[in-house]
C-alpha positions as CSV (number, residue, x, y, z in Angstrom):
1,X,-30.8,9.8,106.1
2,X,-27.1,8.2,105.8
3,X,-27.9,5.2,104.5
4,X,-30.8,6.5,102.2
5,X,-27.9,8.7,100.9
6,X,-25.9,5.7,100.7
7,X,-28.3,3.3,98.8
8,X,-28.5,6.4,96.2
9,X,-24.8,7.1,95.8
10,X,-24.4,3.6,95.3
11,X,-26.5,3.0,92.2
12,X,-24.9,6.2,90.6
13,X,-23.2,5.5,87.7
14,X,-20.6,8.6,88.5
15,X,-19.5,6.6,92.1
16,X,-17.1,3.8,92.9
17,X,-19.1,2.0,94.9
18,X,-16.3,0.7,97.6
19,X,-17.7,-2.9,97.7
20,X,-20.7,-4.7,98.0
21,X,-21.7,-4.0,101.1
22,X,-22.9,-0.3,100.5
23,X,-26.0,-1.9,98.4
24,X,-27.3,-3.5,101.6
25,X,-27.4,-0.1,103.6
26,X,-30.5,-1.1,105.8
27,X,-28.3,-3.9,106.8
28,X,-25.3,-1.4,108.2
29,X,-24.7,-0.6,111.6
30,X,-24.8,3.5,112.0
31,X,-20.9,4.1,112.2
32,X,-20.1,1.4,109.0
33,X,-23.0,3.2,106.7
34,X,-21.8,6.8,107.7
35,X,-18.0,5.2,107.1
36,X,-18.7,4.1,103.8
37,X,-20.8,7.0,102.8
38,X,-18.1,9.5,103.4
39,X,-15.8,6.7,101.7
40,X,-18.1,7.4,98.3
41,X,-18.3,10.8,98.9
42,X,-14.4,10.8,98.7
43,X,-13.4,8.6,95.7
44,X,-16.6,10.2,93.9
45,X,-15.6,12.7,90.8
46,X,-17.4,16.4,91.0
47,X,-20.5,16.5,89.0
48,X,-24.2,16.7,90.1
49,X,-25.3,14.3,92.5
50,X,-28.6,11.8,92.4
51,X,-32.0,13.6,93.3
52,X,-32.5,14.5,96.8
53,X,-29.0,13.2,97.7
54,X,-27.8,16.9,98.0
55,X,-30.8,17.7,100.3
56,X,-30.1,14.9,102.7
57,X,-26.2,15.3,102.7
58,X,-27.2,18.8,103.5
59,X,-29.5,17.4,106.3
60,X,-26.6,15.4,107.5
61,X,-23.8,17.8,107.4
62,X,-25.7,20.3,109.5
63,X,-26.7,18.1,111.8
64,X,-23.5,17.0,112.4
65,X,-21.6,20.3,112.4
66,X,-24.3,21.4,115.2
67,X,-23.1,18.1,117.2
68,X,-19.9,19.6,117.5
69,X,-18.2,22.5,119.7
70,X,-17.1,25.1,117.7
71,X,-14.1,26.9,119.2
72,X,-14.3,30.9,118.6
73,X,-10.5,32.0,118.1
74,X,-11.5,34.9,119.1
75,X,-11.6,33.3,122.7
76,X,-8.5,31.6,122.5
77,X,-5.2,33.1,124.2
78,X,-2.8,34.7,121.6
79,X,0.9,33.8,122.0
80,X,1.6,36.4,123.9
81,X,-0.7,35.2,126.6
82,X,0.5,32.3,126.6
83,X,4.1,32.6,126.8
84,X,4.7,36.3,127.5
85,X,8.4,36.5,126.8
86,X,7.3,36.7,123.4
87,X,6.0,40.2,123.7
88,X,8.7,42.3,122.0
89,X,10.5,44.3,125.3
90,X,10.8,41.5,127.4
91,X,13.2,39.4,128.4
92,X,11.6,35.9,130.1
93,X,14.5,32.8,130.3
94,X,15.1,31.5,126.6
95,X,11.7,32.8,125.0
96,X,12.1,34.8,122.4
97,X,10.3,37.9,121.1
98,X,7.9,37.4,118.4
99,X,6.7,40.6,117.1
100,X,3.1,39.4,116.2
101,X,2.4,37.9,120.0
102,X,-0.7,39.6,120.2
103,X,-1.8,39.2,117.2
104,X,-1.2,35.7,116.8
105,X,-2.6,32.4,118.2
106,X,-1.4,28.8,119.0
107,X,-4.2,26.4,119.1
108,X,-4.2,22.8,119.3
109,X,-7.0,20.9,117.7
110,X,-9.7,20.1,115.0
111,X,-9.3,22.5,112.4
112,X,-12.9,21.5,111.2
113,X,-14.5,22.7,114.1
114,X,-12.9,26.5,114.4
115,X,-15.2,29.0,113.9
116,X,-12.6,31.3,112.0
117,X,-13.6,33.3,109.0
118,X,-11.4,31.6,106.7
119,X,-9.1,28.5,107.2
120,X,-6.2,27.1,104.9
121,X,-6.3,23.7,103.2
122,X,-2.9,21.8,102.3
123,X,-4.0,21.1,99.4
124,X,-2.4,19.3,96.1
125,X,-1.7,20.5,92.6
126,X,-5.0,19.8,91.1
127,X,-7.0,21.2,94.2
128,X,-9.8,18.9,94.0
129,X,-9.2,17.3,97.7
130,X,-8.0,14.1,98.5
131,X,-9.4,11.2,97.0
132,X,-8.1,8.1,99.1
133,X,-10.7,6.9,101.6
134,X,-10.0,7.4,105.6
135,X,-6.7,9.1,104.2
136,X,-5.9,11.3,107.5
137,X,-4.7,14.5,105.7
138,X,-6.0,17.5,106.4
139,X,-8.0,17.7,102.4
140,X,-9.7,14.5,103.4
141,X,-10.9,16.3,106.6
142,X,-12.0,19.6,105.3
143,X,-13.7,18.0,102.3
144,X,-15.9,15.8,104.5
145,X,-16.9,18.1,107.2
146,X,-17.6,20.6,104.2
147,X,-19.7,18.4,101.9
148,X,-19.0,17.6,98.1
149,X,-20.3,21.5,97.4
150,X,-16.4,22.4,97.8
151,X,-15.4,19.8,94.9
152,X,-17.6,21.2,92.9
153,X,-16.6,24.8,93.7
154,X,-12.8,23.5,93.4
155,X,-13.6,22.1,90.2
156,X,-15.4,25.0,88.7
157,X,-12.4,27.0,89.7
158,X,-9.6,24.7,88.1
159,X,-11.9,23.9,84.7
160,X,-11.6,27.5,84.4
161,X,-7.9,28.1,85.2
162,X,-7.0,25.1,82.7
163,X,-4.2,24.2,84.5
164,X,-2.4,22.5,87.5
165,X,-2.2,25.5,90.6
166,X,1.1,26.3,91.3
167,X,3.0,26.1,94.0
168,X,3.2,29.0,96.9
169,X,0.1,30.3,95.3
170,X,-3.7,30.3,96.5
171,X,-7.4,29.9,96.1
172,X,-10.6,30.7,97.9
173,X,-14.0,28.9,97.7
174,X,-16.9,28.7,100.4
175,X,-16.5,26.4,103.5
176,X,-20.2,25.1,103.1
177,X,-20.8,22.7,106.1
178,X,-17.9,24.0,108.2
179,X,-17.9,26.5,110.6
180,X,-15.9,28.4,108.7
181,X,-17.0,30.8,105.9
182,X,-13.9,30.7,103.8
183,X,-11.7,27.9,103.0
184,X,-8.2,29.3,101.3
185,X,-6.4,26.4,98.9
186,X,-2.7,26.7,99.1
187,X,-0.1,24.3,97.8
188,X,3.2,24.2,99.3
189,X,6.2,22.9,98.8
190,X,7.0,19.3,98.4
191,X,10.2,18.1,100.3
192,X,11.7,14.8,99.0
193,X,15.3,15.1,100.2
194,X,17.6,18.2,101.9
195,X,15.3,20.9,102.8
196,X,16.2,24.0,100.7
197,X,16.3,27.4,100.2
198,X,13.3,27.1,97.2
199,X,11.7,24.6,99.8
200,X,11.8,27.7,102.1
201,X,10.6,30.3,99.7
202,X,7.8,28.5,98.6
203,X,6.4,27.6,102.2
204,X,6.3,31.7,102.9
205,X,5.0,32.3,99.1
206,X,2.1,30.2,100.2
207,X,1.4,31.7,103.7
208,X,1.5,35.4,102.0
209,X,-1.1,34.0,99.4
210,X,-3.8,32.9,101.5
211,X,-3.1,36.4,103.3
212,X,-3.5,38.3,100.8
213,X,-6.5,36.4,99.4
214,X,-8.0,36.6,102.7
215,X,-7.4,40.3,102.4
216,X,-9.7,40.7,99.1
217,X,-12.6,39.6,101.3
218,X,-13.6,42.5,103.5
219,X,-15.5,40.5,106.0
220,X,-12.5,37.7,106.8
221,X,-11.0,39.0,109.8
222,X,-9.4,36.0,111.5
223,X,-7.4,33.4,109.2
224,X,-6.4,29.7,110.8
225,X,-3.3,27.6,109.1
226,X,-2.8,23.9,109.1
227,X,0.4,22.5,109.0
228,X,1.2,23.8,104.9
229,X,3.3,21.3,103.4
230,X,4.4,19.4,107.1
231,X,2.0,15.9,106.1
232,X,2.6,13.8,103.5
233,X,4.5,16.7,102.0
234,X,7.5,16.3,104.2
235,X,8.4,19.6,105.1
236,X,10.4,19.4,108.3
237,X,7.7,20.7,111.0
238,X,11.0,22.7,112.7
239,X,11.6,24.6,109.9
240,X,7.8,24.5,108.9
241,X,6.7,26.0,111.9
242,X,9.7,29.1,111.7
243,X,9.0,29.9,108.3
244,X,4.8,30.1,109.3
245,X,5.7,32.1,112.2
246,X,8.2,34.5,110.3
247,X,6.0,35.3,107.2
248,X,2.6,36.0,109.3
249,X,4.6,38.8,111.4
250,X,5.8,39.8,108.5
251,X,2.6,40.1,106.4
252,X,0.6,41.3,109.6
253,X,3.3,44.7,110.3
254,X,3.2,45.6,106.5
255,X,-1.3,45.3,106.8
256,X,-1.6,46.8,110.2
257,X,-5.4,46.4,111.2
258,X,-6.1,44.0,108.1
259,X,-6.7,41.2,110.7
260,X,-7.6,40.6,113.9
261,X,-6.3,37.1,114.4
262,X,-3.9,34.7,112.3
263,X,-4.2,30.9,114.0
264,X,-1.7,28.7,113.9
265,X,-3.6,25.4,114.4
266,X,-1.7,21.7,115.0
267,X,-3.2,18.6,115.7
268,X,-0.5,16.5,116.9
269,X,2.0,16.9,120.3
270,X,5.1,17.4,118.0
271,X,3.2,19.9,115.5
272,X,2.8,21.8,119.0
273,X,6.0,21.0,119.6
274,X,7.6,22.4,116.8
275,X,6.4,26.2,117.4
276,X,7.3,26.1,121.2
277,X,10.4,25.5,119.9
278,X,10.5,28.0,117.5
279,X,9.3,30.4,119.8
280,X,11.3,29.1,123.1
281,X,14.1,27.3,122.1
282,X,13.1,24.1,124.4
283,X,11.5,21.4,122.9
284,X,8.8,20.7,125.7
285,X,5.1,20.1,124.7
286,X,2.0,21.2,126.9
């Protein structure tokens, strides 16, 4: 199936082929076909795909979302669970009360493998995903594990809006392949030198947008966020991670109900590191 997939979407004329090798695919070990498939997939421009390519990728993107343990953040202790001098009233050491506590969630890990009904892509101006192969941001990720279905719906959505999305604002496609149903587009801000008070303005425009987005959609009842700008975008993760925590409470007392659960998701120790902090004051990661 992969390197049927790969022969095909070698010979297209629409894909950079990303050297000679993928012509050979019989000749590929499993992990180098798969590699270099997702390697096409990336570089490769929307537009219809080769016949029967979408019915394997389709094959293979199920197969391999089913090979993987979706987490139900509906499982997962909330914040005030997990440190419970957060819960507004109580008074625990250097914790500090966080008025959405129980409504909120800390989760470490694969954002592409949550079974939340809607999670947020850091994504860039012209919201198509990344295309740099094995780049390791989070657009890569989501793009892969969702299949080139949410190019095409990205595309669709941008050919129509004629221009580059700006930033602090959002947009909403299907999630395809991933466990999620919802995937919400959000550029944030880009930091290139002193963090500022626009920098900061435009980090919480972008939370409130994929909140209130995921708000149109009746049956979205748990959001998860990635890191929004804190990548290549160089938001201070510090800062990041009080601004994130500040705008959800804010967004989830004036919609009381609206949601059930808003994740926070990190991938990496000091992305964890950066809430407890927020949250604690103490810059221990667990």
């Amino acid at each position: 199936m992969v390197r049927t997939a790969l022969s095909r979407l070698s010979k297209d004329p629409a894909t950079t082929a990303p050297g000679p090798e993928a012509g050979d695919a019989d000749q590929l070990d499993d992990a180098t076909a798969r590699r270099l498939l997702r390697t096409l997939l990336t570089v490769r421009p929307p537009g219809p795909l080769p016949a029967d390519v979408p019915h394997l990728l389709d094959a293979l993107l199920s197969s391999e979302r089913e090979a993987k343990t979706v987490t139900d953040p509906n499982r997962l202790p909330c914040i005030a669970e997990e440190l419970p001098g957060t819960v507004p009233g109580t008074a625990l050491g250097t914790v500090t009360a966080y008025p959405a506590a129980g409504r909120t969630v800390l989760w470490q890990g694969d954002i592409t493998a949550l079974g939340a009904d809607a999670i947020v892509n850091a994504a860039n101006s012209a919201m198509l995903g990344c295309f740099v192969p094995q780049h390791p941001c989070i657009d890569n990720a989501i793009h892969s594990a969702a299949g080139p279905r949410l190019r095409d719906d990205c595309h669709t959505i941008m050919t129509r809006q004629g221009h580059p999305e700006a930033t602090g604002t959002a947009k909403i496609t299907r999630g395809y392949h991933l466990p999620a149903r919802y995937v919400l587009h959000t550029v944030g801000p880009i930091v290139d030198g002193p963090l500022r008070p626009t920098h900061e303005h435009l980090l919480a425009a972008s939370y409130r947008a994929c909140l209130d987005l995921a708000a149109e959609v009746r049956d979205i009842r748990t959001v998860a966020f990635c890191g929004v700008s804190t990548g290549v975008f160089g938001y201070p993760k510090q800062s990041a991670a009080r601004t994130a925590l500040d705008t959800v409470a804010d967004w989830l007392d004036a919609h009381p109900g609206r949601l059930d659960r808003v994740i926070f998701n990190v991938y990496a120790p000091d992305d964890r590191a950066a809430y407890l902090n927020a949250l604690t004051g103490e810059s221990a990661t667990r």
